[in-house]
N, CA, C and O atoms as a Tripos MOL2 file, in Angstrom:
@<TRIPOS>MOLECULE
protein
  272   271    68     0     0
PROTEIN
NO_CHARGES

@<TRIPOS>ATOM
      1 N         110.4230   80.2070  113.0470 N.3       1 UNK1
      2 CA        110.2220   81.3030  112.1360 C.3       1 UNK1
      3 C         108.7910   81.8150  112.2880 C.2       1 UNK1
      4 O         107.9500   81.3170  111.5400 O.2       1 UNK1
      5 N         108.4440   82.6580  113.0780 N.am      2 UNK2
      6 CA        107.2490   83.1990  113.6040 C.3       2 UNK2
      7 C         106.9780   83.6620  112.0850 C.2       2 UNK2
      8 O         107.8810   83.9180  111.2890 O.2       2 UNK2
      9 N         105.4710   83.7390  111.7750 N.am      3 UNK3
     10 CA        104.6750   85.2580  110.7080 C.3       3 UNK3
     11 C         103.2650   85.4050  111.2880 C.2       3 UNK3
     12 O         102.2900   84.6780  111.4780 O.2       3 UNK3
     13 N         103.6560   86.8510  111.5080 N.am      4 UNK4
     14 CA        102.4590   87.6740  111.7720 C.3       4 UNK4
     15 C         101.5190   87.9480  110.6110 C.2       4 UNK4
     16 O         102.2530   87.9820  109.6230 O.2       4 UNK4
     17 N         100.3690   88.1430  110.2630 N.am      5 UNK5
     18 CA         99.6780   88.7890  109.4030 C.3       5 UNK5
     19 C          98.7860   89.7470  110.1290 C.2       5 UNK5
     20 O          98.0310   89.6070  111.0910 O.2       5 UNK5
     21 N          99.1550   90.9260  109.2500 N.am      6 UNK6
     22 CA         98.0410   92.0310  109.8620 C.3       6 UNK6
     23 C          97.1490   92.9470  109.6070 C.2       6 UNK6
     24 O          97.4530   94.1120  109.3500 O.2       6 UNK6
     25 N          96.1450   92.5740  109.6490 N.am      7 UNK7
     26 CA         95.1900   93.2780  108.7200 C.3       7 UNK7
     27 C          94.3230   94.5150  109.1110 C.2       7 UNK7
     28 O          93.5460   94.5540  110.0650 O.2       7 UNK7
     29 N          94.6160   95.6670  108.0970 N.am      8 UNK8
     30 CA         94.1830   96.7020  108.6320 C.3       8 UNK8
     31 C          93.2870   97.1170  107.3910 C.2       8 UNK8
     32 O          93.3920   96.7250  106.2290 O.2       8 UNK8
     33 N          92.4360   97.9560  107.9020 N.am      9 UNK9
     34 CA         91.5590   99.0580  106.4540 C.3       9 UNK9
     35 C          92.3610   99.5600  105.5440 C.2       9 UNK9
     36 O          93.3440   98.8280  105.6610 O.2       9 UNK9
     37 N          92.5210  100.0600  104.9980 N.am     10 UNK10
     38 CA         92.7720  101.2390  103.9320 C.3      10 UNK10
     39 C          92.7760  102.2500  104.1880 C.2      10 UNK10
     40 O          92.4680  102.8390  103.1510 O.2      10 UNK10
     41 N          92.9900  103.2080  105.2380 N.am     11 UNK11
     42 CA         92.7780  104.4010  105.8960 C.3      11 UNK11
     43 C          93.6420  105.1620  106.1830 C.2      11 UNK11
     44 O          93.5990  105.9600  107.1190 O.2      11 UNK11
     45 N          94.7140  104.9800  105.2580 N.am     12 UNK12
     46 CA         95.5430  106.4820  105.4080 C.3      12 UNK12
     47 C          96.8200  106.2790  106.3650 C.2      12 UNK12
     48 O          97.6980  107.1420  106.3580 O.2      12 UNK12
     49 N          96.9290  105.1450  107.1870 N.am     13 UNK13
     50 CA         98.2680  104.3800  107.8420 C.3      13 UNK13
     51 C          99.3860  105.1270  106.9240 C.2      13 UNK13
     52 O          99.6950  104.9350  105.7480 O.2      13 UNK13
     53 N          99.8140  105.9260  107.7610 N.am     14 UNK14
     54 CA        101.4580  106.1460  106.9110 C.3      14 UNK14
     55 C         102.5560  105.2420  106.9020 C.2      14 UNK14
     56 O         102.2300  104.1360  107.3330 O.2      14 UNK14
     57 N         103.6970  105.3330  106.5720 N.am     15 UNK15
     58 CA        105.0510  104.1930  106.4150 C.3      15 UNK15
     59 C         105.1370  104.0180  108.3580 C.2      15 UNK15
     60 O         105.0600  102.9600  108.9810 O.2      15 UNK15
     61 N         105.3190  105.4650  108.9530 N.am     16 UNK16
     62 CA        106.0760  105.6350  110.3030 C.3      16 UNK16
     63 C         104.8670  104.9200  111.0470 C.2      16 UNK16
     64 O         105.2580  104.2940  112.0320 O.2      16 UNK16
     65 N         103.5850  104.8570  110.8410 N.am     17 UNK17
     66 CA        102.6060  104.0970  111.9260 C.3      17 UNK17
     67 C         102.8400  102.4810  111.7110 C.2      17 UNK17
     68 O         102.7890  101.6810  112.6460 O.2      17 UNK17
     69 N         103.1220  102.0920  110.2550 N.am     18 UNK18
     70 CA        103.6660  100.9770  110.0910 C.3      18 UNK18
     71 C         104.7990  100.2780  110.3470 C.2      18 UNK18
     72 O         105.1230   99.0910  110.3230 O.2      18 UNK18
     73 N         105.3800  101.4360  110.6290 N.am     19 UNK19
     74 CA        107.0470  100.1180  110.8820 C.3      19 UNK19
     75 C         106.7120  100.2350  112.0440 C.2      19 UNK19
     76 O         106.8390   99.1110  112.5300 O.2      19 UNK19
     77 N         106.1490  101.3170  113.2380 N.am     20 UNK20
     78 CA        106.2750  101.1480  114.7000 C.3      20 UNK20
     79 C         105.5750   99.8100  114.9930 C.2      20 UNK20
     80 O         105.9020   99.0820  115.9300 O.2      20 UNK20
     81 N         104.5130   99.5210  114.0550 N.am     21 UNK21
     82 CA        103.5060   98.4530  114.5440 C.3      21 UNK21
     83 C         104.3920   97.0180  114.0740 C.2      21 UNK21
     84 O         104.1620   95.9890  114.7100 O.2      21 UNK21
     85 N         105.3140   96.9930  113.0470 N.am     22 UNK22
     86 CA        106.1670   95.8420  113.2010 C.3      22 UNK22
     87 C         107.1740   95.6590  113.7330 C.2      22 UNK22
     88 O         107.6960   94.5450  113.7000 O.2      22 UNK22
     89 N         107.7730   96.7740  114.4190 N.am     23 UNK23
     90 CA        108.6890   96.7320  115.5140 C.3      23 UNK23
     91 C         108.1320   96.4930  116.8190 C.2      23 UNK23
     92 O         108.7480   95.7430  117.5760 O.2      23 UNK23
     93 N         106.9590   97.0700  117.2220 N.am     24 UNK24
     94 CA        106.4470   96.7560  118.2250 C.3      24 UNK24
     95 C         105.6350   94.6550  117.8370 C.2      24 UNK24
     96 O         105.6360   93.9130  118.8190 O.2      24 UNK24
     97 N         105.3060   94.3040  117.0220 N.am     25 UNK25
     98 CA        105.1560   92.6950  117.1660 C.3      25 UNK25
     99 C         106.8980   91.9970  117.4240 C.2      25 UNK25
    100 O         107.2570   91.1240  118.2150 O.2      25 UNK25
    101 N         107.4310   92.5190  116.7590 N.am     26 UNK26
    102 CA        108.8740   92.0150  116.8400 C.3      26 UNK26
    103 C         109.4420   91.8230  117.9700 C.2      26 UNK26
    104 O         110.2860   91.0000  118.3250 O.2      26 UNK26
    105 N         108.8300   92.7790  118.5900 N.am     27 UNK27
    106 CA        109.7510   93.1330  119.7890 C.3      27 UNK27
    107 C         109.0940   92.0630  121.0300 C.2      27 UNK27
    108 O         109.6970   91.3050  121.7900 O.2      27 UNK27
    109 N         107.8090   92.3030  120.9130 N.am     28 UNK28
    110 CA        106.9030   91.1240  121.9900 C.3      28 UNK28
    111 C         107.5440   90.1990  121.1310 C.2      28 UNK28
    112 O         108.7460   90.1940  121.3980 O.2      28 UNK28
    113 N         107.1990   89.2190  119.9890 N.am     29 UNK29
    114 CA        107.6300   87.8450  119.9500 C.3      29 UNK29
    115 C         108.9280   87.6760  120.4790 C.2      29 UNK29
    116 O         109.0740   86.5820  121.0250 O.2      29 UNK29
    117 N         110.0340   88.5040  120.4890 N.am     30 UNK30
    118 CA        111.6050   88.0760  121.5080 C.3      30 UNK30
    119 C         111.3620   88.5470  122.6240 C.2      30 UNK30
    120 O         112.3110   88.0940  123.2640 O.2      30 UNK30
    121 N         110.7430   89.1640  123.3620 N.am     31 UNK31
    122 CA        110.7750   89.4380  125.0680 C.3      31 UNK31
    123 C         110.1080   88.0300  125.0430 C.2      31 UNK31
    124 O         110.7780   87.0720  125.4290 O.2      31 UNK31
    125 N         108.2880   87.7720  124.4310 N.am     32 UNK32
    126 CA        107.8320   86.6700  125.1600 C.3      32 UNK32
    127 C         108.0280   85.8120  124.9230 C.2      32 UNK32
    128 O         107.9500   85.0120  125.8560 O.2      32 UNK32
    129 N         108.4760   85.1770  123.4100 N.am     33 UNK33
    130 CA        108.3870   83.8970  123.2220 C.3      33 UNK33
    131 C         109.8270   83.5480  122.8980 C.2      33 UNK33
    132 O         110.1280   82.4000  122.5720 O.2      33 UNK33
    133 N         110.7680   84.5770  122.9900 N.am     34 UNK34
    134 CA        112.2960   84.2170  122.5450 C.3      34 UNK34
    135 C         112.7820   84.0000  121.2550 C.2      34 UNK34
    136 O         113.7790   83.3260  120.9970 O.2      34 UNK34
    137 N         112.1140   84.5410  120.4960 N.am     35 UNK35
    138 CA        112.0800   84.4300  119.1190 C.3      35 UNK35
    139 C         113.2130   85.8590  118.5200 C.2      35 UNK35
    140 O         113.4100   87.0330  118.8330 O.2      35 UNK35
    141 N         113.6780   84.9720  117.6100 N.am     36 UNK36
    142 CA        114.8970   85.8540  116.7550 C.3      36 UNK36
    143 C         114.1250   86.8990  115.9320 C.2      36 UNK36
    144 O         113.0870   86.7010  115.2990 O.2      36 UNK36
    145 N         115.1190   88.5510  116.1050 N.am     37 UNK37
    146 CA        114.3630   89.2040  115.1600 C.3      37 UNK37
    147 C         114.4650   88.6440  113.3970 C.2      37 UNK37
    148 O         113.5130   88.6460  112.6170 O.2      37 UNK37
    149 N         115.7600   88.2310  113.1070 N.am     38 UNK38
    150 CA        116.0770   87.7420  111.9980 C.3      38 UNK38
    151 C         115.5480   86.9010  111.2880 C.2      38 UNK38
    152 O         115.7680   86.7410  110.0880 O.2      38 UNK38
    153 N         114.3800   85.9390  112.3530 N.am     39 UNK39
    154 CA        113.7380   85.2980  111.4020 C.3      39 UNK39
    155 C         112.4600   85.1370  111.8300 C.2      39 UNK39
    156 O         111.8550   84.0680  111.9100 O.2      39 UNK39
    157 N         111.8990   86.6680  112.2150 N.am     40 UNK40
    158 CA        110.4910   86.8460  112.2210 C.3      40 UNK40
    159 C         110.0030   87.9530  111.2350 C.2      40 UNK40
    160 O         110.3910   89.0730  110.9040 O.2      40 UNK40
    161 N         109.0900   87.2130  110.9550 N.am     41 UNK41
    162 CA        108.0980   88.3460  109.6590 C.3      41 UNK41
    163 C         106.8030   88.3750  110.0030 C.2      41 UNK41
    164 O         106.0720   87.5090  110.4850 O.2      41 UNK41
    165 N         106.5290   90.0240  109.5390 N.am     42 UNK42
    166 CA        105.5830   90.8410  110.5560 C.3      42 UNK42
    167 C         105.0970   91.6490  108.5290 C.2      42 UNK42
    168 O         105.7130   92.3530  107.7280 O.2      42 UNK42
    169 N         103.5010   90.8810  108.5480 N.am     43 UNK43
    170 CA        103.2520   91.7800  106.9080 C.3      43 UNK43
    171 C         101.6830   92.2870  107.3850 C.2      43 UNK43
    172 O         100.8130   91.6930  108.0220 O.2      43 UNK43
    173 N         101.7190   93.5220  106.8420 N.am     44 UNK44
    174 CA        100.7720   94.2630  106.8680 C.3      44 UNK44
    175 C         100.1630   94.0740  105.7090 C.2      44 UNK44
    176 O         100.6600   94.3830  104.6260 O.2      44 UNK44
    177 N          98.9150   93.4910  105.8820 N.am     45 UNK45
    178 CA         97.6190   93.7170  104.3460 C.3      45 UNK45
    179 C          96.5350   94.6870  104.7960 C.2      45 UNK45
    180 O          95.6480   94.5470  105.6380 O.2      45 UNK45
    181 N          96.8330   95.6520  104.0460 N.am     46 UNK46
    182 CA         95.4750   96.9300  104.1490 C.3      46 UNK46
    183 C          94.8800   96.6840  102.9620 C.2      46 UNK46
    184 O          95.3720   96.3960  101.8710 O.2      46 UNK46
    185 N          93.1900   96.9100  103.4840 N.am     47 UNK47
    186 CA         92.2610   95.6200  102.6830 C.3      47 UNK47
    187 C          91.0890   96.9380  102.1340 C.2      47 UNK47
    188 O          91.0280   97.5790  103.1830 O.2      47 UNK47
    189 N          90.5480   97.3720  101.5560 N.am     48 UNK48
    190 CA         89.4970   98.4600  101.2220 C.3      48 UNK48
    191 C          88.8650   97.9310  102.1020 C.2      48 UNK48
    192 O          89.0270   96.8130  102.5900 O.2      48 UNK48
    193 N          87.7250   99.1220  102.4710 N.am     49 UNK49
    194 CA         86.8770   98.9090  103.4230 C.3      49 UNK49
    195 C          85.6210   98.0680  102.3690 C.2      49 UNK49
    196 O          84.8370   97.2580  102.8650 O.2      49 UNK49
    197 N          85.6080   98.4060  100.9570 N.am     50 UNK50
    198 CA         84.4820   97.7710  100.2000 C.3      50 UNK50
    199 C          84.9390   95.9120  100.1050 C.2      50 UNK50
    200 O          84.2510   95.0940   99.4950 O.2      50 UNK50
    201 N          85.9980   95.6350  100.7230 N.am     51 UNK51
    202 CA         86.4350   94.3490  100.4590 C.3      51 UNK51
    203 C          86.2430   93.5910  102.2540 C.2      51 UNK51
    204 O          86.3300   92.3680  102.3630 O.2      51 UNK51
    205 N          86.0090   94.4010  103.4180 N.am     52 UNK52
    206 CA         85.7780   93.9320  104.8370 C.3      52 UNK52
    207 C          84.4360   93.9370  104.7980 C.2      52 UNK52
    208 O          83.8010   94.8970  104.3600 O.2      52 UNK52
    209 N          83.8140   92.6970  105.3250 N.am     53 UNK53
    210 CA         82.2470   92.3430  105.4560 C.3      53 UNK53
    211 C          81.4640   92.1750  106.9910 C.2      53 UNK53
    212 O          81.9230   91.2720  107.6900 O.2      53 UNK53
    213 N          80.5970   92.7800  107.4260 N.am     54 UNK54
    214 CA         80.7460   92.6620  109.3570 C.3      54 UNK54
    215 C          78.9200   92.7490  108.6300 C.2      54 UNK54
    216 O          78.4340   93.4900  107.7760 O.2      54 UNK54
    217 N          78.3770   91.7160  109.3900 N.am     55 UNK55
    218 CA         77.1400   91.7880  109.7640 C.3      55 UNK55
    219 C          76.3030   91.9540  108.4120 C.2      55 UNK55
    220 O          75.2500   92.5760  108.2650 O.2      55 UNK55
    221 N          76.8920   91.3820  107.6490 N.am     56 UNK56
    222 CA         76.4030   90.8000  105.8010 C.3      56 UNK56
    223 C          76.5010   92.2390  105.1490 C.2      56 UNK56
    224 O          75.7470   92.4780  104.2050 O.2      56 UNK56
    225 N          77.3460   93.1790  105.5720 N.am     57 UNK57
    226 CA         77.0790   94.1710  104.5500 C.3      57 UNK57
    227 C          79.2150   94.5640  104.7990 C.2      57 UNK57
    228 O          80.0290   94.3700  105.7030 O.2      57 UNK57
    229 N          79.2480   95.0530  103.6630 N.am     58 UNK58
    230 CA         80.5220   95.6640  103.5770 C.3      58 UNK58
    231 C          80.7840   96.8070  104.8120 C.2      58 UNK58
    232 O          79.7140   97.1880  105.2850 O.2      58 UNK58
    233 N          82.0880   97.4890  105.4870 N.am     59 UNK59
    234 CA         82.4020   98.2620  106.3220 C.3      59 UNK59
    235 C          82.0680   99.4600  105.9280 C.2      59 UNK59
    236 O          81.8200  100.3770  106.7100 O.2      59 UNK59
    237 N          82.0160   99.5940  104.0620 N.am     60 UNK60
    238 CA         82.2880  100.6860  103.4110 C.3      60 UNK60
    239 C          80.7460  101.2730  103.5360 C.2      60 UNK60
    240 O          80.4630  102.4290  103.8500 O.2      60 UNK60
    241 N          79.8270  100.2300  103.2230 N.am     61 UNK61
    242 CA         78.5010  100.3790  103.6180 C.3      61 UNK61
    243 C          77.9660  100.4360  104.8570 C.2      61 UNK61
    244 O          76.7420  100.3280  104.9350 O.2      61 UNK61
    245 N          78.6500  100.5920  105.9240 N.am     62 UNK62
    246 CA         77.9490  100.7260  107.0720 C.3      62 UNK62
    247 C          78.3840  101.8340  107.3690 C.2      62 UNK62
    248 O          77.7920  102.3630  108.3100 O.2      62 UNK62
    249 N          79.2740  102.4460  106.8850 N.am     63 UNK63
    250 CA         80.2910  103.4300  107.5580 C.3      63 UNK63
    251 C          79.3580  104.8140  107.1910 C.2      63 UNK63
    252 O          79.4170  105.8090  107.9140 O.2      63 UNK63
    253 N          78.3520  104.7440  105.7800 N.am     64 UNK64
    254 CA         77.6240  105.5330  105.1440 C.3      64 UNK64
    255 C          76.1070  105.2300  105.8260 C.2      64 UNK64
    256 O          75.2110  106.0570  105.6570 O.2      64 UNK64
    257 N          75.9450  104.3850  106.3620 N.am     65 UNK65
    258 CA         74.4170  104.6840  107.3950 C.3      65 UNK65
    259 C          74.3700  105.3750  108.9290 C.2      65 UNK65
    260 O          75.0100  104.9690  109.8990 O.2      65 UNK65
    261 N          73.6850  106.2300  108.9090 N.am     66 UNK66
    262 CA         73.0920  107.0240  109.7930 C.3      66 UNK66
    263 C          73.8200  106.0150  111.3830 C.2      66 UNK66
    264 O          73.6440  104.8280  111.6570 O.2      66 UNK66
    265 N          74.4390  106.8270  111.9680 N.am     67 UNK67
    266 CA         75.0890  106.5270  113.3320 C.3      67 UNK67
    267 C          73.9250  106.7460  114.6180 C.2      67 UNK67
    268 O          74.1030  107.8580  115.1150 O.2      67 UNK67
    269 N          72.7450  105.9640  115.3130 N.am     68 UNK68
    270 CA         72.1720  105.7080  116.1500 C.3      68 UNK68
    271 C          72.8670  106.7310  117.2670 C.2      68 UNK68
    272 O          72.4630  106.7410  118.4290 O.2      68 UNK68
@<TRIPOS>BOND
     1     1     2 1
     2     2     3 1
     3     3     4 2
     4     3     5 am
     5     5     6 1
     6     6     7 1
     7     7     8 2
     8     7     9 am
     9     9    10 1
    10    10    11 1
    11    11    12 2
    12    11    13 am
    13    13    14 1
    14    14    15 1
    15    15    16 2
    16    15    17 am
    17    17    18 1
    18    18    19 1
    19    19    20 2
    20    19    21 am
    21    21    22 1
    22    22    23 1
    23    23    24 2
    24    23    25 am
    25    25    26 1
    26    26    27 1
    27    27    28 2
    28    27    29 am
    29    29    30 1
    30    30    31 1
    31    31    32 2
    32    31    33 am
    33    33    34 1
    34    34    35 1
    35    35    36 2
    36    35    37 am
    37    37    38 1
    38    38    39 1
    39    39    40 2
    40    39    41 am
    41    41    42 1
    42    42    43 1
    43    43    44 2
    44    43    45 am
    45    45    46 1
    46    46    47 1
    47    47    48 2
    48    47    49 am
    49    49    50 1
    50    50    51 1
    51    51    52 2
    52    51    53 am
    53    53    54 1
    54    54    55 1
    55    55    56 2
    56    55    57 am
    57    57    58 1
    58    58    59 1
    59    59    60 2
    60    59    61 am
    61    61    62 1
    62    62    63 1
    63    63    64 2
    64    63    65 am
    65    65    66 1
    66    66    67 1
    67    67    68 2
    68    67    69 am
    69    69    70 1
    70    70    71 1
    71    71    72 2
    72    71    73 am
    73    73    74 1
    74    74    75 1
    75    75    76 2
    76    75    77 am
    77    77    78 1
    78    78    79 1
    79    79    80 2
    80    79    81 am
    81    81    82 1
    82    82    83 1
    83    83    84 2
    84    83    85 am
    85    85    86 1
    86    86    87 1
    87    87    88 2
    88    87    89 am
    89    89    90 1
    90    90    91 1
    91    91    92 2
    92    91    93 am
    93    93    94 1
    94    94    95 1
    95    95    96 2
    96    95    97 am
    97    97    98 1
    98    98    99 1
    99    99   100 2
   100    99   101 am
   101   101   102 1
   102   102   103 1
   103   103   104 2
   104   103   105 am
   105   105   106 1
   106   106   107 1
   107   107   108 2
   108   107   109 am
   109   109   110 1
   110   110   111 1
   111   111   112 2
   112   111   113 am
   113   113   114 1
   114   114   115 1
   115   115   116 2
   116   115   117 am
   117   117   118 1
   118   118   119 1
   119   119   120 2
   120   119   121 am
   121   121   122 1
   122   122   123 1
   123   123   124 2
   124   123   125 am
   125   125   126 1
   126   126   127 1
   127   127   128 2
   128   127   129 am
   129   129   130 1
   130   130   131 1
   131   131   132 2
   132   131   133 am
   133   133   134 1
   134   134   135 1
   135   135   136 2
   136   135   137 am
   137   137   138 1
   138   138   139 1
   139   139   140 2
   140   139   141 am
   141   141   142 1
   142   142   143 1
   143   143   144 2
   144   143   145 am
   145   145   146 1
   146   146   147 1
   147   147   148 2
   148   147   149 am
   149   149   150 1
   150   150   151 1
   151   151   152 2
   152   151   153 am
   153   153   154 1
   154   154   155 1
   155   155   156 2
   156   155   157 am
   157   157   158 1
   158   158   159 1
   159   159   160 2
   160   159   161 am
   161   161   162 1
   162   162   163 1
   163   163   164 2
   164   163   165 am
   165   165   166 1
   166   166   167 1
   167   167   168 2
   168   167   169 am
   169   169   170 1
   170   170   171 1
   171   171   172 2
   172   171   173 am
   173   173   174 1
   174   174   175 1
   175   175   176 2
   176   175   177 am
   177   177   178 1
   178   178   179 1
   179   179   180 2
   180   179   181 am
   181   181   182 1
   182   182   183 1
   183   183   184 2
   184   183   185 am
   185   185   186 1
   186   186   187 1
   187   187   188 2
   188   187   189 am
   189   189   190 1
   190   190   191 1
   191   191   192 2
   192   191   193 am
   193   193   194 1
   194   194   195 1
   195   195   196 2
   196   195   197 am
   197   197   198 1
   198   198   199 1
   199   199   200 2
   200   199   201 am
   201   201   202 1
   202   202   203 1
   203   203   204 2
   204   203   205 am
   205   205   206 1
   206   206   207 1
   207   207   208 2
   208   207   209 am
   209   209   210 1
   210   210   211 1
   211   211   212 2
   212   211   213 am
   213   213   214 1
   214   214   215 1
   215   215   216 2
   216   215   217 am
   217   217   218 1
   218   218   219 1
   219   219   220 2
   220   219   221 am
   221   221   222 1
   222   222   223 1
   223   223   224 2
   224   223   225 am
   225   225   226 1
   226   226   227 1
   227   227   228 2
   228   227   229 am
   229   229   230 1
   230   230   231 1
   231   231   232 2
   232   231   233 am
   233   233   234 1
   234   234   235 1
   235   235   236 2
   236   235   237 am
   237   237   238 1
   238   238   239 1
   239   239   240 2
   240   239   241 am
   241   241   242 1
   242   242   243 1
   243   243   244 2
   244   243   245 am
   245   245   246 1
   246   246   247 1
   247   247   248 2
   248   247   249 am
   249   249   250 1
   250   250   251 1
   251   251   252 2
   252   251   253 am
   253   253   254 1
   254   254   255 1
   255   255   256 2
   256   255   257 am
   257   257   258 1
   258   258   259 1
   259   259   260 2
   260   259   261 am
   261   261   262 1
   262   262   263 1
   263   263   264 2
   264   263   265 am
   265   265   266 1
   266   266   267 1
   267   267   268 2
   268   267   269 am
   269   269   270 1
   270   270   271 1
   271   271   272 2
@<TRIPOS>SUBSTRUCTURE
     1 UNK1         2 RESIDUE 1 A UNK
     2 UNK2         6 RESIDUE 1 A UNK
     3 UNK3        10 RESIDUE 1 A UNK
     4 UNK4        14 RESIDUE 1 A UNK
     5 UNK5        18 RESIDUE 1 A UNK
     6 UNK6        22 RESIDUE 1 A UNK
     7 UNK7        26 RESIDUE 1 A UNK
     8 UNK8        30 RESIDUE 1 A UNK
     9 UNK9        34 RESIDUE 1 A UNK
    10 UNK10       38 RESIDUE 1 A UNK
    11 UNK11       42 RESIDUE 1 A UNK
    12 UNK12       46 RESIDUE 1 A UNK
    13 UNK13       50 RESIDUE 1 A UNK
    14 UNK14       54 RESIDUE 1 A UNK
    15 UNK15       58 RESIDUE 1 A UNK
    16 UNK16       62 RESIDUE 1 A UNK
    17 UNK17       66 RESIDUE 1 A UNK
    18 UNK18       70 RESIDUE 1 A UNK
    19 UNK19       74 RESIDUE 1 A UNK
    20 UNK20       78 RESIDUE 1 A UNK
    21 UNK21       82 RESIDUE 1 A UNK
    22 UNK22       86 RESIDUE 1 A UNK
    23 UNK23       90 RESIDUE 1 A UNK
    24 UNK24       94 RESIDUE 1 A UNK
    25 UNK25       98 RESIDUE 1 A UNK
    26 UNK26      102 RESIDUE 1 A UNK
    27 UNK27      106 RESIDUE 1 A UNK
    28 UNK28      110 RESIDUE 1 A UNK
    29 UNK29      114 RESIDUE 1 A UNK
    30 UNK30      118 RESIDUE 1 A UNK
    31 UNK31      122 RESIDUE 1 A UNK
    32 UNK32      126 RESIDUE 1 A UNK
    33 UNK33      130 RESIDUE 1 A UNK
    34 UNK34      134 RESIDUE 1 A UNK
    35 UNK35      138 RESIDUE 1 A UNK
    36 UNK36      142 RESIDUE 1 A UNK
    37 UNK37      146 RESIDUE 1 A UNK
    38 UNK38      150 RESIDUE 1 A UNK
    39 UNK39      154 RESIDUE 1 A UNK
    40 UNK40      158 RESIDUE 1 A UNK
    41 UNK41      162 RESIDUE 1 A UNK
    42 UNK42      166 RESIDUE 1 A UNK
    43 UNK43      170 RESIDUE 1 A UNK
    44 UNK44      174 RESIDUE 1 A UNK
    45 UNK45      178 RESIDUE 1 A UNK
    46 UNK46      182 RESIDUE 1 A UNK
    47 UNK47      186 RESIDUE 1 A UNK
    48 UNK48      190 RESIDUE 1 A UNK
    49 UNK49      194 RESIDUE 1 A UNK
    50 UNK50      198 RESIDUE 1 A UNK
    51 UNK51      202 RESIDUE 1 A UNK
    52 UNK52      206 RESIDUE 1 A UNK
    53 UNK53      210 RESIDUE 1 A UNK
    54 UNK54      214 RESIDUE 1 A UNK
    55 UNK55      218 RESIDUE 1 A UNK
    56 UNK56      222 RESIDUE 1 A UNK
    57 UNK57      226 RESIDUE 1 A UNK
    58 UNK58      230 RESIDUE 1 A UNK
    59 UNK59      234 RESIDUE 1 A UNK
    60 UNK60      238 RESIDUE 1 A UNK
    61 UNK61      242 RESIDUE 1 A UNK
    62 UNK62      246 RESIDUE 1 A UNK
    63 UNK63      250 RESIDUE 1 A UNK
    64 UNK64      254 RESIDUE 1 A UNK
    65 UNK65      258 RESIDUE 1 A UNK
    66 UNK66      262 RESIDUE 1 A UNK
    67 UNK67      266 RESIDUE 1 A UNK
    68 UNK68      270 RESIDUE 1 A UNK
């Protein structure tokens, strides 16, 4: 019983970008590893960017400083 977890931002992902992206894991775990679609689960957690942390500061806060 494979589970994927998948974690994305908060950014506006519609339903149709989401199911392609769990049909497309679904589909690799039975080509590669032979795994049943029936008892694989594929969950998407979209996380605020004020809740993702990269380099001690939030995403939400970096995303608002000046781009080098």
């Amino acid at each position: 019983m494979p589970y994927v977890n998948v974690r994305i931002f908060e950014n506006n992902v519609t339903a149709e970008q989401k199911s392609e992206v769990i049909a497309g894991i679904t589909d690799v775990l039975v080509r590669v590893l032979d795994k049943r679609p029936e008892t694989t689960f594929v969950v998407i957690d979209e996380v605020p960017q004020e809740n993702w942390g990269y380099k001690g500061k939030s995403v939400a806060e970096l995303a608002k400083q000046p781009k080098d």
